[in-house]
C-alpha positions in Angstrom: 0.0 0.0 0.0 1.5 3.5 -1.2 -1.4 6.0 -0.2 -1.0 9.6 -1.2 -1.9 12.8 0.0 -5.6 14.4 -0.9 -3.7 17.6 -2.5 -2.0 14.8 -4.6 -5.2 13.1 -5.4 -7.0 16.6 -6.0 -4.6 18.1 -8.3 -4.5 14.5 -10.3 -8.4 15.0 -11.1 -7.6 18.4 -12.1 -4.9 17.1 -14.8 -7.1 14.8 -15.7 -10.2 17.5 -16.2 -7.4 19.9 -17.7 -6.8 17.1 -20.8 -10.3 16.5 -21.6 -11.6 18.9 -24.6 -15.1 18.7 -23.5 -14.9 19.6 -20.3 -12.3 22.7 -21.4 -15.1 24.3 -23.9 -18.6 23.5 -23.0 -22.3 24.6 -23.8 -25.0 24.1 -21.3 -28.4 24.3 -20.3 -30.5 24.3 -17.2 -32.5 26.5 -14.7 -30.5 29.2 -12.5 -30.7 28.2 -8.9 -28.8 29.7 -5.7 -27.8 33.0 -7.5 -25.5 35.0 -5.0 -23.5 38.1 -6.0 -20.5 38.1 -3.1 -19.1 41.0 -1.9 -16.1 40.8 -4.7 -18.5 41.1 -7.6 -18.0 37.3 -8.4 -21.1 35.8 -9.0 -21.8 31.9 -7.3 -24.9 29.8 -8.1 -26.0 26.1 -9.7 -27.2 25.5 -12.8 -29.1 22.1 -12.6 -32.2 20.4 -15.0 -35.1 17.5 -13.7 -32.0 15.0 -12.7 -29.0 16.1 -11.8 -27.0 20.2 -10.8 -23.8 21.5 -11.0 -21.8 24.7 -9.3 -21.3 27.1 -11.1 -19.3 30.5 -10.9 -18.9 33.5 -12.7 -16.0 35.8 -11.9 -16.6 39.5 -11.9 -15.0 40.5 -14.7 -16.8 38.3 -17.0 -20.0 39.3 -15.2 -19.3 42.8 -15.5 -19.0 42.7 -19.7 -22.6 41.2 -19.5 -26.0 43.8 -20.4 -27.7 40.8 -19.4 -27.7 38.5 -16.8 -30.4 35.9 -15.4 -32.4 35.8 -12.0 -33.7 32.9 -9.9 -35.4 30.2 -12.2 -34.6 31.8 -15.3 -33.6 29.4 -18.1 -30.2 29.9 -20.0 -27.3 28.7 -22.2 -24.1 29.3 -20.7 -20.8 28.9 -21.8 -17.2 27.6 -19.8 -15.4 25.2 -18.8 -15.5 22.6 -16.0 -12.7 22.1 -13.9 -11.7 20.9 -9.7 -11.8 23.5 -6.4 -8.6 21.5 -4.7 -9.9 23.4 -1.2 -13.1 21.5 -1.5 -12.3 18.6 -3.6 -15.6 19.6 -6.0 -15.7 19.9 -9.6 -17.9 23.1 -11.2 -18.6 25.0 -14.1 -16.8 28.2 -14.9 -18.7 30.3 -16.9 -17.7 32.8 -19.2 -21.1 33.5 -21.0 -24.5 33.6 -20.3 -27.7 34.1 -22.8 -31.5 32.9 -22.0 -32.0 29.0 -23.3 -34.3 29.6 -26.1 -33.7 33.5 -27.0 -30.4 33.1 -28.8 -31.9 34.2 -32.0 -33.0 37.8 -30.2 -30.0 38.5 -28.5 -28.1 37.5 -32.0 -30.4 40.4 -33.7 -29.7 42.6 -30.6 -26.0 42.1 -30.9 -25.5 42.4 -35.0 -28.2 45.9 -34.3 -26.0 47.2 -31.7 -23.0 46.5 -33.7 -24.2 48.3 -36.9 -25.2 51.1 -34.5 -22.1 51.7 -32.6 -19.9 51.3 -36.0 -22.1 54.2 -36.9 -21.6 56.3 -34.1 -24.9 56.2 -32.6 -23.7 55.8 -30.0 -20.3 58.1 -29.2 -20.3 60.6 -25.8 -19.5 63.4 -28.3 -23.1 63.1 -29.6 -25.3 62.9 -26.4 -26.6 66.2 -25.5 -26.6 68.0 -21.6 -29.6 67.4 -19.5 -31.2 71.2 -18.8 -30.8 70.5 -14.9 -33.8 72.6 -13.6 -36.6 71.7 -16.3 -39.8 73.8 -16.5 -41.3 71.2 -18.6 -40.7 67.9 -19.4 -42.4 65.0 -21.6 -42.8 61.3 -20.5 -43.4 58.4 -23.4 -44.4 55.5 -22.1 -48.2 53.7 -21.5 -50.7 55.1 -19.6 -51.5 52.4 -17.6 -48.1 51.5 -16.4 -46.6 51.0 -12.7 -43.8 53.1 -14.5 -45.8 56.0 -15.1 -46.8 56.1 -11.3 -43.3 55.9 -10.3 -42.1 58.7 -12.7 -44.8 61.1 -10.8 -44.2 60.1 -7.7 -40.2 61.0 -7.6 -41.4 64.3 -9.6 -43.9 65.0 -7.3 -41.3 64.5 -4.2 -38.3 65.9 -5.8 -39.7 68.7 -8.1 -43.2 69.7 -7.8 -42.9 72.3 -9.9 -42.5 70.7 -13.0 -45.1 70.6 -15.6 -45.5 66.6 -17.5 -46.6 65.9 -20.8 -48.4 62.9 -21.1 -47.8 60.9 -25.0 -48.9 57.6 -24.5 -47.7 54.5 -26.9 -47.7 50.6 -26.5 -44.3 49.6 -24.7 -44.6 46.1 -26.0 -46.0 43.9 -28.5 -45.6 44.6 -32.5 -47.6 47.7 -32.7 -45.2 49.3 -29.6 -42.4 50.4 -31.8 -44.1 52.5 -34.9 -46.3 54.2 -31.4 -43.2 54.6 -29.7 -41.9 56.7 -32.8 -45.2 58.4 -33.2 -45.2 59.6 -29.6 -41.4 61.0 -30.5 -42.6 62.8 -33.3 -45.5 63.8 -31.4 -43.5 65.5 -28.2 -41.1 67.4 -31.1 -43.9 69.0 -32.4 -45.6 69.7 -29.3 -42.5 71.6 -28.3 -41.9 73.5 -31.3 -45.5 75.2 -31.5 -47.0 74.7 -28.3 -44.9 74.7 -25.3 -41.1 74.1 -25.3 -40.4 70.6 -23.4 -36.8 70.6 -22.2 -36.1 66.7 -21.8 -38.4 63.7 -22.7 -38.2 60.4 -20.5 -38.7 57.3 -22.6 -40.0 54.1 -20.0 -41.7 50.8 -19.3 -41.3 48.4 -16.4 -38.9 45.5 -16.3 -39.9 42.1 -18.3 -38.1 39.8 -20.4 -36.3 40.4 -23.4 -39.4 39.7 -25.8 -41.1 42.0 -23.7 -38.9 44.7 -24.3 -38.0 44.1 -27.8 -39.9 47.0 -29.0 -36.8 49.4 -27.8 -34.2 47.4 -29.5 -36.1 48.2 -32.7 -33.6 50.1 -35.3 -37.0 52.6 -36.1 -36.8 54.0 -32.5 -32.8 54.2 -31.8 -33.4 56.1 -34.7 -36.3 58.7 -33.9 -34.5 59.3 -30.6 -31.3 60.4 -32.4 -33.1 62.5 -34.2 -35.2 64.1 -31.4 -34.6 68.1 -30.4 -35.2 66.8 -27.4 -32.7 65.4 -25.0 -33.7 61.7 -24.4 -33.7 59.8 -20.9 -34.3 56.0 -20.6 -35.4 54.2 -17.8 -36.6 50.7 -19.7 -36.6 47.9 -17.6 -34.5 46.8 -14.3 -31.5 48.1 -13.5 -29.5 44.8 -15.4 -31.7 45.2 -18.2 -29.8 47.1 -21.2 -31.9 47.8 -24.7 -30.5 49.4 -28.2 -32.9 52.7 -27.0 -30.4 52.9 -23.8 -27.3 53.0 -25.8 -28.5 56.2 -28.2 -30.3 57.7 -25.7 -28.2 61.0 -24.3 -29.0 59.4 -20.5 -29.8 56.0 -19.7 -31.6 55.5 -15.9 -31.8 52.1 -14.9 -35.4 52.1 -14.1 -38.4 54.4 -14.3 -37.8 55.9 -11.3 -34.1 56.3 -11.7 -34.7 58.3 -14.7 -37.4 60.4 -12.9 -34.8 61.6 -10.2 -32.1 62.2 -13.2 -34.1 64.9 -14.8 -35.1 67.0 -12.4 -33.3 68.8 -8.7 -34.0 67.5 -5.7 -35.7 69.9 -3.8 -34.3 69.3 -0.3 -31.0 69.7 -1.6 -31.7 72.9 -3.8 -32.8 74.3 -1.0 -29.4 73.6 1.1 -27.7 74.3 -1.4 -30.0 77.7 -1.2 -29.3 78.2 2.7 -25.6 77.6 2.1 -25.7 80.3 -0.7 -28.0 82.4 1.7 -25.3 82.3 4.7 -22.6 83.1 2.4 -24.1 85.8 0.8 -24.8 86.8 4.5 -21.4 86.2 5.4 -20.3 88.6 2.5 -22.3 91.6 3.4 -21.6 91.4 7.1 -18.1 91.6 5.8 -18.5 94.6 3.6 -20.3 96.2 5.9 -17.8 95.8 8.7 -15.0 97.2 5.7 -17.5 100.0 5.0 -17.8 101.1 8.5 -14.1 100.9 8.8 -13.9 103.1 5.4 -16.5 105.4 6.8 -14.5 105.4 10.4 -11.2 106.6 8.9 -12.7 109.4 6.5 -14.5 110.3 9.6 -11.2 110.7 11.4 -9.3 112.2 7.9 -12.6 115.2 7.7 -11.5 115.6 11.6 -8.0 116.2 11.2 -9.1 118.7 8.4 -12.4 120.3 9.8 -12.2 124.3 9.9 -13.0 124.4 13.8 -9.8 122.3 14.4 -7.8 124.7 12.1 -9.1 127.4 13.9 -8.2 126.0 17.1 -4.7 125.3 16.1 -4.7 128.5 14.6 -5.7 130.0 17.8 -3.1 128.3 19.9 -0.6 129.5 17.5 -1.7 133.1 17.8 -1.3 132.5 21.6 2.1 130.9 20.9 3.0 133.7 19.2 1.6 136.5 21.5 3.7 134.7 24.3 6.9 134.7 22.7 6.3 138.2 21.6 5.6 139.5 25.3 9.1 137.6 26.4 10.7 139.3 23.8 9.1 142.8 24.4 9.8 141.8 28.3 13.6 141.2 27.5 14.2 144.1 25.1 12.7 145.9 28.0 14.7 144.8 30.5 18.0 145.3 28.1 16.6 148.6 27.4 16.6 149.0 31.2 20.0 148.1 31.8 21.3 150.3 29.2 19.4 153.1 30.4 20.8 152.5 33.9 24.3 151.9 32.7 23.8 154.9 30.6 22.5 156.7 34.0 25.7 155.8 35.7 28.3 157.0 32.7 26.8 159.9 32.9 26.3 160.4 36.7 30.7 160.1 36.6 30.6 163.0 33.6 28.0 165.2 35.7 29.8 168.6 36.1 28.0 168.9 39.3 29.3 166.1 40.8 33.0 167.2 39.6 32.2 170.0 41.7 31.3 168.6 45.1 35.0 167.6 44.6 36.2 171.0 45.1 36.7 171.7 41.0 35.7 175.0 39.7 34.6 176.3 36.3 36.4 179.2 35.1 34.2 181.5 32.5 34.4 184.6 30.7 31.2 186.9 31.0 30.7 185.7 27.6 30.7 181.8 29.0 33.5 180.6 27.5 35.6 178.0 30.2 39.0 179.1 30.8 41.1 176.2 30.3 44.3 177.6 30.5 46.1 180.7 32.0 46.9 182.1 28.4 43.5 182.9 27.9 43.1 185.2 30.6 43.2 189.2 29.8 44.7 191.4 33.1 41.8 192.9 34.7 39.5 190.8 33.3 36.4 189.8 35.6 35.7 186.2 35.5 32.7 183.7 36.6 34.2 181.2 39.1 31.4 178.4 39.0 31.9 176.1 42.5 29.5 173.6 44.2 28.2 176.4 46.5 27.2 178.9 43.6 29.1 181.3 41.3 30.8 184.3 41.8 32.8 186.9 40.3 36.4 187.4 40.5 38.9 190.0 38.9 42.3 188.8 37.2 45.1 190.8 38.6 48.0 190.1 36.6 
């Protein structure tokens, strides 16, 4: 006995799975069961028919380059190849591609349409026109009697009540639905060029199966929305559901409702976005106030600094100034005026003749007054005027 390990065993069955060409490129059919989407975006579930099931997974990236992809019970052809999970020791069925069992002529017509579209341009970014994003009037296309048509008023109603809707009804399935759905196109671009302007126009139906919504992947009504002066919204079917009307529209929702909240504001959030604007605004003024009041503060303080009153004041205080200095100046010419006159005084106090008198000196004159200053002016027998301190007298020159 030579046992081996269960990894050993495992990865054995998996070489053996690897070399079989059937089990590397398979077709099959059965009935979805167990469909979970985890948490990764890989997608786990079973495929099984009356007798037997398999596991089956579909990794995300695969799942992601799907427009269609199945719910519980559906019916479908898929596409893989089988091979071993060593961690469980189970075989299952990696699939790769998925289309409903019994529908592969549709989706063949839907694939060579979208094709012949897209090489056309139909469906490029550069073509899709901007939604107006605060409507005043806006047209819905879709059956009167649909649950859609309820939804679509609803979210209007809740998001933007003040939106006006145009009703153009049409079939949304069946073989009549697509020449209506053009008609109601037509209909809503007439309406808006002589009645009343419609700014978008929301194209819709309820989810179904592919039959049941094969009347928007007819070529007549990728067409007709092209052509519309209208910007187009879609909001066909569930949210997995994908039609050739979705591709050309210039929005696609993925349901009724989805498109209803697409094409118009929300009016909570208009109106925070309103308060926000408000307090800014507020914000703004307060702030140009306060600078205004500052402006006003400082010319306040500049027409102070040159009012007339002030001038005069400091004219005033000048004049005072001045008067000051000039009574110190007059007050100290005075007083050297003062001490000249007094020095003066005394000079001539020591020059007084008077005073040269009280000395004992005498003045000598002629009757005429002329001082005798020297004994060569006298005449013999001349009388002469001896002035002393006492008083003046006469005297007689003998010699």
């Amino acid at each position: 006995m030579n046992p081996i390990t269960i990894s050993a065993l495992n990865t054995h069955i998996l070489a053996l799975f690897e070399r079989d060409d059937l089990l590397r490129d398979v077709w099959v059919v059965g009935e979805v069961s167990n469909w979970k989407r985890a948490a990764s975006g890989h997608i786990y579930f079973s495929l099984k028919d009356s007798g037997a099931a398999i596991s089956a997974v579909m990794w995300k990236g695969s799942a992601l380059a799907h427009n269609w992809l199945p719910h519980e019970g559906d019916q479908i052809v898929a596409h893989g190849y089988v091979g071993v999970y060593p961690d469980r020791g189970v075989y299952q069925l990696y699939i790769n591609r998925i289309q409903p069992a019994g529908r592969g002529q549709l989706y063949a017509q839907f694939e060579a349409l979208r094709t012949r579209l897209a090489l056309a341009g139909l469906f490029d970014g550069e073509r899709k026109r901007p939604l107006n994003p605060q409507p005043q009037r806006i047209g819905i296309i879709t059956s009167p009697d649909a649950a859609a048509l309820r939804d679509i008023l609803r979210v209007l109603t809740m998001r933007w009540a003040l939106v006006d809707v145009i009703l153009f009804p049409t079939l949304v399935q069946g073989g009549e639905a697509p020449l209506q759905i053009v008609g109601a196109l037509t209909a809503a671009n007439e309406y808006s060029r002589t009645i009343a302007p419609l700014d978008t126009l929301i194209v819709a139906r309820g989810g179904g199966s592919i039959e049941d919504l094969w009347a928007f992947n007819d070529e007549r009504v990728a067409i007709a929305i092209v052509e519309s002066g209208i910007s187009v919204v879609t909001g066909i079917g569930h949210e997995t559901d994908f039609t050739i009307a979705d591709f050309v529209a210039d929005l696609r929702a993925p349901t009724p409702s989805a498109a209803a909240t697409a094409v118009v504001p929300d009016r909570a959030e208009l109106i925070d976005r309103l308060t926000a604007v408000q307090a800014q605004l507020i914000q703004q003024a307060l702030e140009q106030v306060d600078l205004e009041r500052q402006h006003v503060h400082e010319m306040r303080q500049r027409l102070q600094r040159i009012d007339p009153r002030r001038q005069l004041d400091a004219r005033r205080q000048s004049v005072d100034d001045r008067e000051r200095r000039l009574q110190r100046a007059l007050q100290r010419r005075l007083e050297r005026s003062a001490e000249r006159q007094a020095a003066a005084r005394l000079r001539l106090g020591a020059l007084n003749p008077t005073d040269v008198l009280r000395r004992g000196y005498s003045i000598v004159q002629r009757s005429n007054g002329q001082v005798i200053t020297t004994p060569a002016m006298l005449q013999p027998g001349e009388t002469l005027l001896v002035q002393a301190a006492g008083g003046a007298y006469q005297v007689q020159n003998k010699a």
